[in-house]
N, CA, C and O atoms as a GROMACS GRO file, in nm:
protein
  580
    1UNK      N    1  -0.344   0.861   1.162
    1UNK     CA    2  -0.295   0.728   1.135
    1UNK      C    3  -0.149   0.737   1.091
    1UNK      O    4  -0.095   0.845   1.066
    2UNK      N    5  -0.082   0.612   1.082
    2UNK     CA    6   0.015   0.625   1.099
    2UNK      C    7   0.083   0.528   0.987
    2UNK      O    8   0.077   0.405   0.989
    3UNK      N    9   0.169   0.631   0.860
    3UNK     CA   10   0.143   0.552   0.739
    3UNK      C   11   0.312   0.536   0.673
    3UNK      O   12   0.378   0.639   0.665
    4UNK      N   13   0.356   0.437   0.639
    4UNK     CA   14   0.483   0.358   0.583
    4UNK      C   15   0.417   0.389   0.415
    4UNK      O   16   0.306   0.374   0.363
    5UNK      N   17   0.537   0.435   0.372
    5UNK     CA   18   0.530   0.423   0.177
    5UNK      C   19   0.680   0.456   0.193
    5UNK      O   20   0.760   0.520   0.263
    6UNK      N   21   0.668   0.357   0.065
    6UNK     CA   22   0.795   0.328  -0.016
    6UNK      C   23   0.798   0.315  -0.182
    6UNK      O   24   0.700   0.313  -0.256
    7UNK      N   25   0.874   0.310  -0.202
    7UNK     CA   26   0.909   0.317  -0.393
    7UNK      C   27   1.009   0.256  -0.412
    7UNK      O   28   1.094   0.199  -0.343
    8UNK      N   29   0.989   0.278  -0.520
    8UNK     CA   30   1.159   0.245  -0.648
    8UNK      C   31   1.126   0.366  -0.725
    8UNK      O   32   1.026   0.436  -0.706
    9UNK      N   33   1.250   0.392  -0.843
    9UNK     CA   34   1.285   0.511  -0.870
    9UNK      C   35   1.095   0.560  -0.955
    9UNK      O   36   1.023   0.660  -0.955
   10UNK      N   37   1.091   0.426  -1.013
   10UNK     CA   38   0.957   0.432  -1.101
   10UNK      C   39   0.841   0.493  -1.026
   10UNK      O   40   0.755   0.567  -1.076
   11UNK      N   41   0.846   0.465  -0.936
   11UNK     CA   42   0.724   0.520  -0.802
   11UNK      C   43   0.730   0.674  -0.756
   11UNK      O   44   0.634   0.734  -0.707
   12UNK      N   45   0.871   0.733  -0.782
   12UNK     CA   46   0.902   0.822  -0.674
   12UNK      C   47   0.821   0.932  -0.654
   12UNK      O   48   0.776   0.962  -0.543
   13UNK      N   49   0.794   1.015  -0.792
   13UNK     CA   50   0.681   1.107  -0.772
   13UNK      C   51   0.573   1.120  -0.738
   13UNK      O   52   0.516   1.217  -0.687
   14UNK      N   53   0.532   1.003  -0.770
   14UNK     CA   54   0.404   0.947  -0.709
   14UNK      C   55   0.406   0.936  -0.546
   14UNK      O   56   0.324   0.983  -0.467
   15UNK      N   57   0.486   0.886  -0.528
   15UNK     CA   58   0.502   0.897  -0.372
   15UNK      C   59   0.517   1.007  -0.310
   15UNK      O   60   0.468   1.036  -0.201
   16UNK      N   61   0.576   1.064  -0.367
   16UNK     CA   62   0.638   1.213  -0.272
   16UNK      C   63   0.507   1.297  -0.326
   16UNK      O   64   0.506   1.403  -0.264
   17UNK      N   65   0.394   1.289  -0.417
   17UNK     CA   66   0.263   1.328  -0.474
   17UNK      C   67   0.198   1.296  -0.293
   17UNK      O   68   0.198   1.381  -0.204
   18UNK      N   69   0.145   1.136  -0.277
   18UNK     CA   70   0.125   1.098  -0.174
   18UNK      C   71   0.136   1.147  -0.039
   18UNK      O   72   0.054   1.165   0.050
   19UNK      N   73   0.263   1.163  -0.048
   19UNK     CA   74   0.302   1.151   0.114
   19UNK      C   75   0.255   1.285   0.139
   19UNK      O   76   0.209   1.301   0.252
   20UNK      N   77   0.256   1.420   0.037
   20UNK     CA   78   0.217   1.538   0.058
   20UNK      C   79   0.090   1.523   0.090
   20UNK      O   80   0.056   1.563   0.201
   21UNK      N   81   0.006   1.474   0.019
   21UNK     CA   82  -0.141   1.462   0.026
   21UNK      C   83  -0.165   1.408   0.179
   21UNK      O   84  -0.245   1.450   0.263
   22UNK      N   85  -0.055   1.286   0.187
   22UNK     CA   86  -0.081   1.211   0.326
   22UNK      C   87  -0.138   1.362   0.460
   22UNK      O   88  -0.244   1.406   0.504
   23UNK      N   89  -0.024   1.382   0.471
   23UNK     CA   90   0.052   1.477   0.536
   23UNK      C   91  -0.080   1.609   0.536
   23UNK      O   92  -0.100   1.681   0.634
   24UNK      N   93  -0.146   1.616   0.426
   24UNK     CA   94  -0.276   1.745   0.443
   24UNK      C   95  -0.370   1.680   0.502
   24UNK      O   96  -0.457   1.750   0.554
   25UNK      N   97  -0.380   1.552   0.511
   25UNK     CA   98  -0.503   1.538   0.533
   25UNK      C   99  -0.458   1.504   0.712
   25UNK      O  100  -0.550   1.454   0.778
   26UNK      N  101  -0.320   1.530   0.786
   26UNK     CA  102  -0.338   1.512   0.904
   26UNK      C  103  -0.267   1.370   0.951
   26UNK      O  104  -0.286   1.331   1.066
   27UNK      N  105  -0.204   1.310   0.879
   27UNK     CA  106  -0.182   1.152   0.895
   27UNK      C  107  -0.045   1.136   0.932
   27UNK      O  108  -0.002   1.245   0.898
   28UNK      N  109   0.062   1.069   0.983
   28UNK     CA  110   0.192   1.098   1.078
   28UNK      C  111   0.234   0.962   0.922
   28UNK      O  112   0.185   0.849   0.927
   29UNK      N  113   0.330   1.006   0.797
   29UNK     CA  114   0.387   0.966   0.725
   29UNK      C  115   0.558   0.922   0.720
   29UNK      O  116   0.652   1.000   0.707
   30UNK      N  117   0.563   0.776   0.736
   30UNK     CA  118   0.711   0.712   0.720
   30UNK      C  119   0.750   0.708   0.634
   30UNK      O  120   0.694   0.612   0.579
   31UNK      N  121   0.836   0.759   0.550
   31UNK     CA  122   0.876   0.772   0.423
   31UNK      C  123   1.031   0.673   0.428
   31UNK      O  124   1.137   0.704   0.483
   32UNK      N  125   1.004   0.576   0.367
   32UNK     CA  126   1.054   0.424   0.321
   32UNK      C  127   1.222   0.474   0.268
   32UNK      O  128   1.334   0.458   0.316
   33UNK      N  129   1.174   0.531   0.162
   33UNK     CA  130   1.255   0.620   0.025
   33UNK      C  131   1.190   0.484  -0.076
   33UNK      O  132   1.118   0.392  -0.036
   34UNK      N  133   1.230   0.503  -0.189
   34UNK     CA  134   1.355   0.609  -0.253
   34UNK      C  135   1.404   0.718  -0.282
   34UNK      O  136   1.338   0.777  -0.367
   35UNK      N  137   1.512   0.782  -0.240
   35UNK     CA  138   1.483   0.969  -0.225
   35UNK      C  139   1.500   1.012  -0.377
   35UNK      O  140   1.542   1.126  -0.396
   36UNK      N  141   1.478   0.954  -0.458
   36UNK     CA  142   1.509   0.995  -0.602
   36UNK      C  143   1.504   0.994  -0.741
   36UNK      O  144   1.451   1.103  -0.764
   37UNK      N  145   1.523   0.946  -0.840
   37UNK     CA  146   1.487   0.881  -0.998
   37UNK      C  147   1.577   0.840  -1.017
   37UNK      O  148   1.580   0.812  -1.137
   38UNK      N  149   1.717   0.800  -0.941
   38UNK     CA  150   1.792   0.730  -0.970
   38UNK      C  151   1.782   0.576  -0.928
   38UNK      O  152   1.777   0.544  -0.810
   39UNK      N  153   1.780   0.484  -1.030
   39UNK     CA  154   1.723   0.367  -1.056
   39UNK      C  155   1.784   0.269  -0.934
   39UNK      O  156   1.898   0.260  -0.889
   40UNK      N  157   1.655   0.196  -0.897
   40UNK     CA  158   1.711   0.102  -0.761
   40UNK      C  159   1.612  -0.020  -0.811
   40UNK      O  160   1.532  -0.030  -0.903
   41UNK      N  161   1.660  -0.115  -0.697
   41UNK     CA  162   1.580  -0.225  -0.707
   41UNK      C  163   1.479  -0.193  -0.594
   41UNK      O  164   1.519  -0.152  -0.485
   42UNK      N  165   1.350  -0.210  -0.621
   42UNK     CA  166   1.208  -0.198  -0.559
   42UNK      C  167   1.209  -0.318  -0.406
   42UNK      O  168   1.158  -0.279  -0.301
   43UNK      N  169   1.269  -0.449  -0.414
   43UNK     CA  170   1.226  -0.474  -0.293
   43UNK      C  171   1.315  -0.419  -0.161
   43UNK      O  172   1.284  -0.451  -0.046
   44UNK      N  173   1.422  -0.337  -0.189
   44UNK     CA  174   1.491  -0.265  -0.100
   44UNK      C  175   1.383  -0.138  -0.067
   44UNK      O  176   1.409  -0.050   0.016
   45UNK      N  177   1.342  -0.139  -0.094
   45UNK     CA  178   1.264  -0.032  -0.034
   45UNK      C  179   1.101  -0.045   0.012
   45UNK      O  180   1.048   0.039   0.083
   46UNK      N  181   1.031  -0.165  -0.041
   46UNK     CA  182   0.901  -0.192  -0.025
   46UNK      C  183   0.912  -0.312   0.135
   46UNK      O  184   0.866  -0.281   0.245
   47UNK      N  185   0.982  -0.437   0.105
   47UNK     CA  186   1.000  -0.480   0.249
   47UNK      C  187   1.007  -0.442   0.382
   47UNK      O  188   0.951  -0.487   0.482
   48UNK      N  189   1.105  -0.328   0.363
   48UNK     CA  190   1.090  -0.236   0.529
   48UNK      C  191   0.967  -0.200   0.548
   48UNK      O  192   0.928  -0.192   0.665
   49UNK      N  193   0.875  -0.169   0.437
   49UNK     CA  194   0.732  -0.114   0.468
   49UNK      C  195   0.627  -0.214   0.515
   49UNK      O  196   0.527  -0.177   0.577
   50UNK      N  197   0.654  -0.362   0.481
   50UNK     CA  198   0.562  -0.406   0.453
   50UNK      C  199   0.639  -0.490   0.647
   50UNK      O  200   0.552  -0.514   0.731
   51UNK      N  201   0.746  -0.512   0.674
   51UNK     CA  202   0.787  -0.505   0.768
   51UNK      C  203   0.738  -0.423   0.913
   51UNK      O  204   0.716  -0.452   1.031
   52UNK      N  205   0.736  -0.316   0.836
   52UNK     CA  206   0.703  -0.195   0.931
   52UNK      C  207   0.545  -0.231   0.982
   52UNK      O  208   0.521  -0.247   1.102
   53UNK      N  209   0.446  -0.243   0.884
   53UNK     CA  210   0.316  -0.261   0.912
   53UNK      C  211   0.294  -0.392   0.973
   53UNK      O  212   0.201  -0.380   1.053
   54UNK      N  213   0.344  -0.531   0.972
   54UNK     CA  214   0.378  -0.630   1.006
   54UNK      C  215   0.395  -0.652   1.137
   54UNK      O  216   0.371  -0.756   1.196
   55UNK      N  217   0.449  -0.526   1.193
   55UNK     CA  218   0.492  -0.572   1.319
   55UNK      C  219   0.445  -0.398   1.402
   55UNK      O  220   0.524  -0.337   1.475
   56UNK      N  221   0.335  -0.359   1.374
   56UNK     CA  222   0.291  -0.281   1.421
   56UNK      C  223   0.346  -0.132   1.427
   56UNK      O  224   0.299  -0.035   1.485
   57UNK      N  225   0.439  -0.143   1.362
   57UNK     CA  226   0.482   0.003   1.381
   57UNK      C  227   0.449   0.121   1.290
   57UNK      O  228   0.496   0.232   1.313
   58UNK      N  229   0.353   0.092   1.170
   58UNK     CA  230   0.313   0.164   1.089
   58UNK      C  231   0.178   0.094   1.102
   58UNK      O  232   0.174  -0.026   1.130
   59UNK      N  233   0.058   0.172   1.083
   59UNK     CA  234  -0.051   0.106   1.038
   59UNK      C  235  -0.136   0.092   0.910
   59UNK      O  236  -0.250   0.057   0.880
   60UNK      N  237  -0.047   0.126   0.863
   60UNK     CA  238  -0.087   0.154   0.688
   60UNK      C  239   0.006   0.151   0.659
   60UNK      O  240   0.092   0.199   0.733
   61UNK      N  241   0.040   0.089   0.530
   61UNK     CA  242   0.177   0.145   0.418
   61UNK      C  243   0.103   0.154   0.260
   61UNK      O  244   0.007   0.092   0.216
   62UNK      N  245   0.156   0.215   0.223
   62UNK     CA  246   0.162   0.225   0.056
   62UNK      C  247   0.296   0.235  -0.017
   62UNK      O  248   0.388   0.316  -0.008
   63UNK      N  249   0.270   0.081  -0.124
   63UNK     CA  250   0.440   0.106  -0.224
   63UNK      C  251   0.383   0.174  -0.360
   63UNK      O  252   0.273   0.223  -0.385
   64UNK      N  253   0.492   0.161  -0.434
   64UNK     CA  254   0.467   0.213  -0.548
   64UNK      C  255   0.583   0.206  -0.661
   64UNK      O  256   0.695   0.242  -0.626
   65UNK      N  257   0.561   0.160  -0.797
   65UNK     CA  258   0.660   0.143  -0.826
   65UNK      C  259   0.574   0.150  -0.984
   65UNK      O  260   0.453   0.173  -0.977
   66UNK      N  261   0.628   0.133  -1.104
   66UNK     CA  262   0.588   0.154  -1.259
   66UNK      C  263   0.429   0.074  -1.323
   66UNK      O  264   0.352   0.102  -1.415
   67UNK      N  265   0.435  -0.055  -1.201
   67UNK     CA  266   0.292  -0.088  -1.251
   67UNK      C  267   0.242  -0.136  -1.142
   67UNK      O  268   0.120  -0.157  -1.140
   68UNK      N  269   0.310  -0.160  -1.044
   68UNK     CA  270   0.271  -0.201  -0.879
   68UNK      C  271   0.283  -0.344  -0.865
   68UNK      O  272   0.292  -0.415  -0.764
   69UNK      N  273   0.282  -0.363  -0.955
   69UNK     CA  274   0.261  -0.530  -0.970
   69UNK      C  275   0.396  -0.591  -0.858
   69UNK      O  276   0.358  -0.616  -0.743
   70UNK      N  277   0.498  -0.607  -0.880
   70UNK     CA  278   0.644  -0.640  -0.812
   70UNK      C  279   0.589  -0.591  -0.694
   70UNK      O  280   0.557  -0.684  -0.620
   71UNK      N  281   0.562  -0.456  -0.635
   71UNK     CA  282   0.602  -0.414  -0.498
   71UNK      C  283   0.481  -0.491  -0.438
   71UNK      O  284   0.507  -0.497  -0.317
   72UNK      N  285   0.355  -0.557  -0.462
   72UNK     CA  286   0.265  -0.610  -0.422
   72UNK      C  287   0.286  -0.710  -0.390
   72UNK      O  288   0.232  -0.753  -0.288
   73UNK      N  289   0.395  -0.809  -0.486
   73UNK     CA  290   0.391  -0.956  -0.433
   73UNK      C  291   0.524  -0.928  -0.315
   73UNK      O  292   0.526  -0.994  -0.211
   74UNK      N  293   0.606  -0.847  -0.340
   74UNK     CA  294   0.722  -0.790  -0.232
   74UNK      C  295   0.644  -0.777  -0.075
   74UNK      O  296   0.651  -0.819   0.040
   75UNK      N  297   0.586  -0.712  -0.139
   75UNK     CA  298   0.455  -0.668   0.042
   75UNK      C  299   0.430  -0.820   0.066
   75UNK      O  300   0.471  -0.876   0.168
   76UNK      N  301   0.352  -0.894  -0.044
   76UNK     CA  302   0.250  -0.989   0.018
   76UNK      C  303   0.339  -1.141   0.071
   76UNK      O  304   0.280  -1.235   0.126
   77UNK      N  305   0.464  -1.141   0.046
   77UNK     CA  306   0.577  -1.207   0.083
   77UNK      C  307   0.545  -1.153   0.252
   77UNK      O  308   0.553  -1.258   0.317
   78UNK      N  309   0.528  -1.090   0.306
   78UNK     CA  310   0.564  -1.069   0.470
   78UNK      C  311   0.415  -1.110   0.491
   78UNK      O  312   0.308  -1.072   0.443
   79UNK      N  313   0.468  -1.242   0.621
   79UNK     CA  314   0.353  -1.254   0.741
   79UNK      C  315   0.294  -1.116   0.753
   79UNK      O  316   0.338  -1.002   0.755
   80UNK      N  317   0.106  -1.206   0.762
   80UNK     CA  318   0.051  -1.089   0.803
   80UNK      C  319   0.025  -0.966   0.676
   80UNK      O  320  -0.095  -0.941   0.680
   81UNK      N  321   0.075  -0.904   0.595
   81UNK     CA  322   0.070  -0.829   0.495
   81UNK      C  323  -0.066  -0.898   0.415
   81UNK      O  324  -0.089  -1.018   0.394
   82UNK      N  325  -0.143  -0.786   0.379
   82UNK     CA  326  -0.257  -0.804   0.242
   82UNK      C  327  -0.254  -0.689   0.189
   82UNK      O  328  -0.321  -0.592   0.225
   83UNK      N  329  -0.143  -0.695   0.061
   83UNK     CA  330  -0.154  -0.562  -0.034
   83UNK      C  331  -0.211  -0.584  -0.141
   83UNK      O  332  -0.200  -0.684  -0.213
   84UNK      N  333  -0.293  -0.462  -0.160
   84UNK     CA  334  -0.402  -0.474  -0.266
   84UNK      C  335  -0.366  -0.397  -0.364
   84UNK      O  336  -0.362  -0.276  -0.339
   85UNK      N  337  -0.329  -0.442  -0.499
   85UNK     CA  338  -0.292  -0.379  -0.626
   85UNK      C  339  -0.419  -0.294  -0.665
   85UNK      O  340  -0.526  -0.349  -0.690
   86UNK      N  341  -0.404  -0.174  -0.670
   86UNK     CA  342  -0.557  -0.088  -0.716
   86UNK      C  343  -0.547  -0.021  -0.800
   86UNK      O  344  -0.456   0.061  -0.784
   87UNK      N  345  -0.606  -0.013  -0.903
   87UNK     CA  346  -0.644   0.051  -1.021
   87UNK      C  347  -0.749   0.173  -1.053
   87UNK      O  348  -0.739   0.271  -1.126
   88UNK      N  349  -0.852   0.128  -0.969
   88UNK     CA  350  -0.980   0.241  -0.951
   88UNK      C  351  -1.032   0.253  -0.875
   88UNK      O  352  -0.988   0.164  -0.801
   89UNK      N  353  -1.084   0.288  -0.839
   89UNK     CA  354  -1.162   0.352  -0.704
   89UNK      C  355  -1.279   0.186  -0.626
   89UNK      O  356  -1.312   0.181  -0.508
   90UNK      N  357  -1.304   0.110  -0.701
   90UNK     CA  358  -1.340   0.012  -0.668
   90UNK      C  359  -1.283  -0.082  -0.639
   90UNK      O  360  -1.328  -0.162  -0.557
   91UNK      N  361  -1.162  -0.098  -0.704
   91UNK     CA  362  -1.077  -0.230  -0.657
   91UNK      C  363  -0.999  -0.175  -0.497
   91UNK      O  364  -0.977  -0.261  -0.412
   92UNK      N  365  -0.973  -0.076  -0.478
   92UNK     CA  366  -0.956   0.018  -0.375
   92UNK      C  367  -1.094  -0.011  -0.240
   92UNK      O  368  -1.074  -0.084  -0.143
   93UNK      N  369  -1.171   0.032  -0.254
   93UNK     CA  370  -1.280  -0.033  -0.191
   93UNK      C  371  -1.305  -0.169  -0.165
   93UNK      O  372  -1.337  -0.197  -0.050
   94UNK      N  373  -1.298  -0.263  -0.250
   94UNK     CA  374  -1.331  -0.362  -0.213
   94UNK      C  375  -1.199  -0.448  -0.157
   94UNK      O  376  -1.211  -0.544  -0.081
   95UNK      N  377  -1.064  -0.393  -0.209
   95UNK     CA  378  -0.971  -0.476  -0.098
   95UNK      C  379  -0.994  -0.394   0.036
   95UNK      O  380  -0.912  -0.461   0.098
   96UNK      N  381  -1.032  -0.318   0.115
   96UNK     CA  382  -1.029  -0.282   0.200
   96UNK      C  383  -1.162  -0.364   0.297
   96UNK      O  384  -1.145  -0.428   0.401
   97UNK      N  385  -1.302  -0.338   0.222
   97UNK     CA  386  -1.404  -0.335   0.245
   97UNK      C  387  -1.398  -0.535   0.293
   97UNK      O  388  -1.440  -0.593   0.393
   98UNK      N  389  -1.344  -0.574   0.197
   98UNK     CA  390  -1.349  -0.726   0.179
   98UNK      C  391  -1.229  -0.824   0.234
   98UNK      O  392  -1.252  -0.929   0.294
   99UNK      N  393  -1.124  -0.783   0.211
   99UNK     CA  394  -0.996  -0.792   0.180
   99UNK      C  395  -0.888  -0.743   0.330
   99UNK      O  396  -0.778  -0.787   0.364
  100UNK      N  397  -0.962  -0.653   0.383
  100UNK     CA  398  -0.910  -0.569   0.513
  100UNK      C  399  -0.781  -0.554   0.457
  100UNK      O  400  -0.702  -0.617   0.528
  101UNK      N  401  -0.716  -0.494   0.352
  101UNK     CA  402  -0.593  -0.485   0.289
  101UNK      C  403  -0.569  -0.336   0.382
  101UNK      O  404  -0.624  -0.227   0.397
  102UNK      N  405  -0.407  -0.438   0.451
  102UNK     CA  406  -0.356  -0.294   0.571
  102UNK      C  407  -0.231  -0.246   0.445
  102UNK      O  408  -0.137  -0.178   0.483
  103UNK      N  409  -0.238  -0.278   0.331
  103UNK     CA  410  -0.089  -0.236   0.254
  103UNK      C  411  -0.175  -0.191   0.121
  103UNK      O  412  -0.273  -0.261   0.098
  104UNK      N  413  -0.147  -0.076   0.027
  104UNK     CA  414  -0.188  -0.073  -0.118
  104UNK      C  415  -0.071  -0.021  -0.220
  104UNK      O  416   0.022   0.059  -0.205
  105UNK      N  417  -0.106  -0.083  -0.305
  105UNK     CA  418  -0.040  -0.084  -0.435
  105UNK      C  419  -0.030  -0.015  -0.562
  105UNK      O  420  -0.079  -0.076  -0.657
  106UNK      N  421   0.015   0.087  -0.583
  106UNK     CA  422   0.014   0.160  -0.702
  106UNK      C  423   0.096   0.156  -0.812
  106UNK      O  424   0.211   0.188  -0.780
  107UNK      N  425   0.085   0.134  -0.906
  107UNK     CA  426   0.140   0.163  -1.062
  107UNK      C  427   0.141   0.327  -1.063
  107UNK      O  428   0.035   0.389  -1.064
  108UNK      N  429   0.269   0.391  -1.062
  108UNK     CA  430   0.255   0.501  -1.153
  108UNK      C  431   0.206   0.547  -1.302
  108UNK      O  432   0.150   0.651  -1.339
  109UNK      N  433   0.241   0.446  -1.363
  109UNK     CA  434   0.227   0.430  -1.514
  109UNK      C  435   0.124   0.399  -1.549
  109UNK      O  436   0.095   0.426  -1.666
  110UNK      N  437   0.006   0.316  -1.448
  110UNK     CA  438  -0.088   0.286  -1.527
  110UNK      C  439  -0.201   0.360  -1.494
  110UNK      O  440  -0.317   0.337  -1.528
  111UNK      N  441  -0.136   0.498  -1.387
  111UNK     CA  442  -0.328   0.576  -1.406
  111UNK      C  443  -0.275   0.673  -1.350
  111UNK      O  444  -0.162   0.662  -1.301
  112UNK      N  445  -0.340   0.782  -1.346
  112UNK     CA  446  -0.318   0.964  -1.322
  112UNK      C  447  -0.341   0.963  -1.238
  112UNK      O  448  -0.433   0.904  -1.183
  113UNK      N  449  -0.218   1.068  -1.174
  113UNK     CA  450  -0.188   1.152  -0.992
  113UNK      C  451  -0.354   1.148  -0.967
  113UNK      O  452  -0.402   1.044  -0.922
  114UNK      N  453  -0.446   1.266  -0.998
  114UNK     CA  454  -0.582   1.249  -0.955
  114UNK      C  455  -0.635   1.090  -0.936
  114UNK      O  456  -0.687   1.046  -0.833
  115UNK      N  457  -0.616   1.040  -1.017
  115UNK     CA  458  -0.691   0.922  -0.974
  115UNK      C  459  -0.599   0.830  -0.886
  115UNK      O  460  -0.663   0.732  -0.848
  116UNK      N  461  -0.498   0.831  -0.852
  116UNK     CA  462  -0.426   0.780  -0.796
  116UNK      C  463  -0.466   0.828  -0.602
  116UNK      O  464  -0.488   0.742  -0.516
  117UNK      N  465  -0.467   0.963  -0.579
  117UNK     CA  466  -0.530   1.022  -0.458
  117UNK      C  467  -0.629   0.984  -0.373
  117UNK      O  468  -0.637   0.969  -0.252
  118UNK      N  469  -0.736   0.966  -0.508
  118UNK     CA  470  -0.867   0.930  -0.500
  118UNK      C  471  -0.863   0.790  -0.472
  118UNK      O  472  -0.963   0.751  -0.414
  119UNK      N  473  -0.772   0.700  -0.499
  119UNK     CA  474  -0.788   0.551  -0.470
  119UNK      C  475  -0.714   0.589  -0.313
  119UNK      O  476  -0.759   0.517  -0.224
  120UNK      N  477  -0.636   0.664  -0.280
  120UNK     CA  478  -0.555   0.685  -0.173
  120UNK      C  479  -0.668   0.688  -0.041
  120UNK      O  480  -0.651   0.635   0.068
  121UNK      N  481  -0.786   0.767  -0.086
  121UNK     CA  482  -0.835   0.798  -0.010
  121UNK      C  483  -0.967   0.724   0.024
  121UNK      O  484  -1.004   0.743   0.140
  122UNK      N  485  -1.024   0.667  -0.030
  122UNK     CA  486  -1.101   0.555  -0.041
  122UNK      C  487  -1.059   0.419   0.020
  122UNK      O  488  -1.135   0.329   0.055
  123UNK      N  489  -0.937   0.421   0.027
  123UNK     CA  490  -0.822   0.270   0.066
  123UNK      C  491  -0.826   0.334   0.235
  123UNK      O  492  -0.846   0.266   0.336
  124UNK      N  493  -0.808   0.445   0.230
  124UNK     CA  494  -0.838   0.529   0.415
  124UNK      C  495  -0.910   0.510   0.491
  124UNK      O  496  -0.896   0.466   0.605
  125UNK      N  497  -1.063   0.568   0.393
  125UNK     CA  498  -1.161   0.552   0.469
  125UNK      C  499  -1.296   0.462   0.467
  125UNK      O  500  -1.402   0.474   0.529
  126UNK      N  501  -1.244   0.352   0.355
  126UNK     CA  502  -1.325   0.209   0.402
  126UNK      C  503  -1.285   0.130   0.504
  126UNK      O  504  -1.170   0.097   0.530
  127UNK      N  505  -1.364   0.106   0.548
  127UNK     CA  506  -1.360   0.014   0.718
  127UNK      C  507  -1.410  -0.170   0.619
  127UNK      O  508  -1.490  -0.215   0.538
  128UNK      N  509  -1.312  -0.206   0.691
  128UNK     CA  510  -1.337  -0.337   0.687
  128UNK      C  511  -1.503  -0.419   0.715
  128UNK      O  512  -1.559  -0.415   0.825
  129UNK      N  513  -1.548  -0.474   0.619
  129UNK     CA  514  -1.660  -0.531   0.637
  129UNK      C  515  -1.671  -0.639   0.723
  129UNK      O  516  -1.784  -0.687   0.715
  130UNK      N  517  -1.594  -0.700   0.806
  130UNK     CA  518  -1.588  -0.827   0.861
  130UNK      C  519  -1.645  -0.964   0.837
  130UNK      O  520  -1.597  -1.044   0.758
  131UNK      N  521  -1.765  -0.988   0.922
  131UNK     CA  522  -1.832  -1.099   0.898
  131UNK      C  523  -1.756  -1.222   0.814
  131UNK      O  524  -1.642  -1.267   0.827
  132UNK      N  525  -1.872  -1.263   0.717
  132UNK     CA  526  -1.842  -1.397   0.663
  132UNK      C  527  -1.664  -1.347   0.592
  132UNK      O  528  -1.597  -1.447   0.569
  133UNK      N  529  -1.598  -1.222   0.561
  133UNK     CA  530  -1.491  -1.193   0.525
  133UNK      C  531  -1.384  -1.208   0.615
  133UNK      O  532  -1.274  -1.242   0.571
  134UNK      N  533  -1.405  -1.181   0.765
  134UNK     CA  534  -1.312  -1.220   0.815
  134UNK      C  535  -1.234  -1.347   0.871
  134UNK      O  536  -1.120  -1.353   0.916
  135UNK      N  537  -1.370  -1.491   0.849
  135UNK     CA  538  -1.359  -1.617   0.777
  135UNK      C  539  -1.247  -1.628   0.661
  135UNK      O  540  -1.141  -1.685   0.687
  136UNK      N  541  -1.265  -1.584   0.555
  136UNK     CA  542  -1.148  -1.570   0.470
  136UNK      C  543  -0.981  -1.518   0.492
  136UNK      O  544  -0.879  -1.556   0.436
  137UNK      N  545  -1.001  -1.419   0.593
  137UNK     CA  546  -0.867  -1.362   0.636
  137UNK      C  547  -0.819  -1.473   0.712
  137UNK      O  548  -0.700  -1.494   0.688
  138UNK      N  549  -0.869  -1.553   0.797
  138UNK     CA  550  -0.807  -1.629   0.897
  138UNK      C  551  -0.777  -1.737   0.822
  138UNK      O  552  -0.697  -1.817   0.869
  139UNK      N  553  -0.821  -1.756   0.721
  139UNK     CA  554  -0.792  -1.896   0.615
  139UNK      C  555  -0.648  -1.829   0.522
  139UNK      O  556  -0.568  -1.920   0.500
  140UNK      N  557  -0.620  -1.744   0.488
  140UNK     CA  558  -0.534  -1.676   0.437
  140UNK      C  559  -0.424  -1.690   0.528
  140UNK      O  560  -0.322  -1.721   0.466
  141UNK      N  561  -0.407  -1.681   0.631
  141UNK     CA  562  -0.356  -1.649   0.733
  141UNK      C  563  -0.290  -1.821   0.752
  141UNK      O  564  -0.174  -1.857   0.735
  142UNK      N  565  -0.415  -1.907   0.794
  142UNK     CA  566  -0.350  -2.022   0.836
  142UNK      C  567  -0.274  -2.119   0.702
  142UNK      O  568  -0.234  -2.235   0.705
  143UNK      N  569  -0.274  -2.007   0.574
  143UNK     CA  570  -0.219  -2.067   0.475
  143UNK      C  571  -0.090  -2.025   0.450
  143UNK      O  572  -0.045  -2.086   0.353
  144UNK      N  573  -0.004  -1.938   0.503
  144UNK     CA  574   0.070  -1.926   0.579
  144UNK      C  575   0.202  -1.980   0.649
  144UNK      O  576   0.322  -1.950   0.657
  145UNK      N  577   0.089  -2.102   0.708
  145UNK     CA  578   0.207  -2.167   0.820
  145UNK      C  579   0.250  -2.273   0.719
  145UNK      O  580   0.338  -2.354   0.748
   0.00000   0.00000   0.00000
């Protein structure tokens, strides 16, 4: 698969944590930036991603930034985008499962590299539940225009 992440300086390790992990498990990783800890503004770097997935050229992205919160509503600003702010391994699941969230959201600050992976990877390999949920996406969608 084919995966867009981006940051701000707050995100960065976490990301470059990520993209390594991306990258073992086999996955073709777009790296957004920020190349560094020198302090930027977050929607310069989360938009191209959420852009990127938007218009097909990434099929996944992940931002990341000090609590995720900002780079989520940054993502959820672009047609088309559903980024899911995740915290644990369930909220991870169920935006995917429910939610068909093609974008996710991480806080560095508010939970550990391990558990951070583990939501990485769970956000991978839940498949969208469809049905009466994909009723909801198209209502999302025509809310929108």
């Amino acid at each position: 698969m084919k995966i867009g992440i981006g940051s701000d300086h707050a995100g960065f390790e976490y990301k470059e944590k990520i993209k390594a992990f991306l990258q073992g498990l086999g996955h073709e990783v777009r790296d957004f930036g920020t190349g560094s800890l020198e302090p930027v503004d977050y929607p310069r770097f989360i938009r191209p991603v959420a852009l990127a997935v938007a218009a097909g050229q990434c099929e996944r992205g992940i931002v990341l930034g000090r609590s995720g919160n900002g780079e989520a509503m940054t993502a959820n600003r672009v047609r088309g985008i559903r980024c899911a702010l995740c915290w644990n391994l369930e909220s991870a699941r169920l935006g995917r499962e429910h939610n068909d969230a093609n974008m996710l959201s991480l806080g560095e600050s508010m939970i550990p590299l391990e558990l951070a992976l583990e939501i990485v990877k769970v956000w991978l390999d839940t498949p969208f539940a469809g049905g009466r949920h994909a009723a909801r996406i198209r209502e999302m969608d025509e809310a929108q225009d």
